[in-house]
C-alpha positions as CSV (number, residue, x, y, z in Angstrom):
1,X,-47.6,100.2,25.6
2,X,-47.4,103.9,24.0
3,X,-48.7,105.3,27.2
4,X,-45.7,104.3,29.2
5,X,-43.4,105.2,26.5
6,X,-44.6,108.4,26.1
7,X,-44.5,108.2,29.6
8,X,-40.9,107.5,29.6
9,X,-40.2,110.5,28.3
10,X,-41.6,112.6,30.9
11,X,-40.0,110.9,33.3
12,X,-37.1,111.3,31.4
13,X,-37.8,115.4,31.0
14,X,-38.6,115.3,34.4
15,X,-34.7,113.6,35.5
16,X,-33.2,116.1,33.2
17,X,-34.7,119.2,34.4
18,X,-33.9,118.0,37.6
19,X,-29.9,117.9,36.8
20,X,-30.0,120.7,35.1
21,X,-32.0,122.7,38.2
22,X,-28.7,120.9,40.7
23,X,-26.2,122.1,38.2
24,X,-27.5,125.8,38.4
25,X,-27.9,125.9,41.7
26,X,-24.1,125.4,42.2
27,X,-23.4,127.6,38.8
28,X,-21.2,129.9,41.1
29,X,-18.3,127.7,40.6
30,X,-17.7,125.6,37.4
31,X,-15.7,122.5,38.0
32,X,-15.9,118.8,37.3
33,X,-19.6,118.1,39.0
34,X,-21.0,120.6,36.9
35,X,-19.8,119.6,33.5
36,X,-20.9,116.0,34.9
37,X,-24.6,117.1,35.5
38,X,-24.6,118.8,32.3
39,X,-23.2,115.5,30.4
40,X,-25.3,113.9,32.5
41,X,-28.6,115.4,31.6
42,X,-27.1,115.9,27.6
43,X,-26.8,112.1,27.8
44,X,-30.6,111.8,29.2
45,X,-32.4,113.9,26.8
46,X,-30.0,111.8,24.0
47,X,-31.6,108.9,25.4
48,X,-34.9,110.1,25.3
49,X,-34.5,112.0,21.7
50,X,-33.9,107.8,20.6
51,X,-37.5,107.0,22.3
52,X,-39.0,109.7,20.6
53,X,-37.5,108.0,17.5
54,X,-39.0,104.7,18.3
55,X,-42.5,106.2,19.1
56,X,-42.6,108.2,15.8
57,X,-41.9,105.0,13.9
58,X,-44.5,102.5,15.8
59,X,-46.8,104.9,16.4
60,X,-49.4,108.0,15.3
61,X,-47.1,110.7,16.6
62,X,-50.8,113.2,16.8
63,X,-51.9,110.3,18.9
64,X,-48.7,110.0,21.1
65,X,-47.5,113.4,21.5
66,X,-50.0,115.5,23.2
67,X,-50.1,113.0,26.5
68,X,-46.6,114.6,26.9
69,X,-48.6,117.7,28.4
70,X,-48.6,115.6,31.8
71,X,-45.3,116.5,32.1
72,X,-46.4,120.6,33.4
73,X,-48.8,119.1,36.4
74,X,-45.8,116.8,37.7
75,X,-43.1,119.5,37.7
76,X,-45.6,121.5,39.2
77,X,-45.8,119.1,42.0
78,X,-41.9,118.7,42.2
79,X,-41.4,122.3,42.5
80,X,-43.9,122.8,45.1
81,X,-42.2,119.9,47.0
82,X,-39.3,121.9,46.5
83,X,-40.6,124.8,48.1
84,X,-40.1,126.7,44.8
85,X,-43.8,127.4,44.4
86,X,-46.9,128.5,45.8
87,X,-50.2,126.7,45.3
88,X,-52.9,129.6,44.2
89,X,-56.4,128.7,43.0
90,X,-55.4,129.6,39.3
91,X,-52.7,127.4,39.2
92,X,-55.0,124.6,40.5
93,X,-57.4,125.0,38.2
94,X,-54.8,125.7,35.0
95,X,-53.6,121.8,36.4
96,X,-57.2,120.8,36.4
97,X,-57.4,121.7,32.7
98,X,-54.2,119.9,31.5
99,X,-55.6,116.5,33.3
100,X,-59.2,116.7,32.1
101,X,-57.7,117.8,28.1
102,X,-55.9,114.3,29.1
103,X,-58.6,112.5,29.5
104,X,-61.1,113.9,27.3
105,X,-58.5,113.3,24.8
106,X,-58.0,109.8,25.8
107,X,-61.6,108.9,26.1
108,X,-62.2,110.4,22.7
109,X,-60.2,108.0,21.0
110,X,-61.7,105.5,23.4
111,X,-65.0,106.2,22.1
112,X,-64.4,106.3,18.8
113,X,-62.9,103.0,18.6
């Protein structure tokens, strides 16, 4: 269960990056659809400031908190699918990292169980 509410909130990080990304791209004129992507992703990261809350009190926040760090290979992938970056062998490996900390941090705590 903590996994896919600490998921959550990546996904959640993820959504609100995302408005925030469509409300600059049409920063040259502020109007109505801009203020509503910016309440819109104000209301998101309320939303997920409230899960956070949750976690923290139902769960080891040291244990919780660091799978968060799957959050920079995803938005990697969205921005490359976006055309707004270039895969390089550095960046590759700098994602390989991140997953395999994941995991080795996982099966750590597997382990020790």
């Amino acid at each position: 269960m903590r996994h896919l509410l600490v998921f959550s909130t990546v996904i959640l990080t993820i959504g609100s990056s995302l408005v925030l990304d469509a409300a600059a791209e049409h920063r040259a004129r502020l109007n109505l659809f801009i203020a509503g992507l910016i309440g819109l992703a104000l209301l998101i990261n309320i939303l997920k400031f409230g899960l956070w809350g949750w976690i923290h009190r139902n769960y080891d926040i040291s244990k919780s908190y660091p799978l968060t760090s799957i959050f920079f290979p995803l938005i990697f992938i969205i921005s490359y699918w976006k055309g707004e970056v270039d895969i390089t062998g550095f960046k590759l490996v700098g994602i390989a990292l991140i997953v395999l900390g994941l995991w080795v941090f996982e099966r750590q705590k597997t382990v020790a169980s």
